[in-house]
C-alpha positions in Angstrom: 0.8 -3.1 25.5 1.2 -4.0 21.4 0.3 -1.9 19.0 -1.4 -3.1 16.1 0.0 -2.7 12.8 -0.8 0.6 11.2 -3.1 0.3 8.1 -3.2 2.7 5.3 -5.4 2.5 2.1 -5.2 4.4 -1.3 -8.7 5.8 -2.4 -8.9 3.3 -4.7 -8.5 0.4 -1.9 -10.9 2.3 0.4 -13.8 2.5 -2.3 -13.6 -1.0 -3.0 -14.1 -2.0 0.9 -16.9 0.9 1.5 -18.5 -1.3 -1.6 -18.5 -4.3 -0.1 -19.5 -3.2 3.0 -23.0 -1.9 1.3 -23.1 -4.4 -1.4 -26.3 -6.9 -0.4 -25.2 -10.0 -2.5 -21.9 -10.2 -0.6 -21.4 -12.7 2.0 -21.7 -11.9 5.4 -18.4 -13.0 6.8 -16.9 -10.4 3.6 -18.5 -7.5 4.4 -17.3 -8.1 8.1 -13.8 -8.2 6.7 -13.9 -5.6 5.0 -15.6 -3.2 7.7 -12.8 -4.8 10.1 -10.0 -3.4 7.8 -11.8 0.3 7.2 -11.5 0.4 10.8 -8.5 -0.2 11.7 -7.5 2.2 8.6 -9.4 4.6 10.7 -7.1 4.3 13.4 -9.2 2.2 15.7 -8.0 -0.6 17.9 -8.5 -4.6 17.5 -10.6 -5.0 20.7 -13.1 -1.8 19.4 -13.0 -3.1 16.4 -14.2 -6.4 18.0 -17.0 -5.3 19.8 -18.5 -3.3 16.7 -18.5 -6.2 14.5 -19.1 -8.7 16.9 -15.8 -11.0 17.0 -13.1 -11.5 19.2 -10.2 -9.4 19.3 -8.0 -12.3 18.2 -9.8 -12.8 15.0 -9.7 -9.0 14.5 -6.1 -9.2 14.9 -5.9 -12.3 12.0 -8.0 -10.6 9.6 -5.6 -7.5 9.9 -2.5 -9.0 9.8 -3.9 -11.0 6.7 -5.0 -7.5 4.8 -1.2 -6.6 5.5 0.0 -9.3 4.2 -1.7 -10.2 0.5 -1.7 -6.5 -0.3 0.3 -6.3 -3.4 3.5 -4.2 -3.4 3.8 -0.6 -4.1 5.2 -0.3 -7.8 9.1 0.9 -7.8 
């Protein structure tokens, strides 16, 4: 079984995401990407994540993977 990347977000990060998840002039498919990533900062797992936002577990997986990789580095 593969374990999905860990994801951890500052406060800062976190805020942002709850906003967009509440926001009601945001699109649609960006408030589900955001609510995808608060998840799995939560710990949960791509195919529970999946079934709460209503997506397959493969697109889950993409939209993590995809947080993790256009997050800016950490300053030296």
């Amino acid at each position: 079984m593969r374990i999905a990347p860990r994801i951890e977000l500052d406060a800062a990060v976190q805020r942002e995401l709850t906003a967009l998840t509440r926001r009601g002039r945001v699109e649609a498919r960006v408030q589900q990407r955001a609510k995808i990533v608060l998840l799995a900062a939560e710990g949960w797992q791509n195919k529970d994540i999946a079934v709460e936002v209503d997506l397959d577990r493969r697109q889950v997986a993409m939209w993590r993977q995809r947080f993790l990789g256009e997050r800016p580095a950490d300053p030296p």
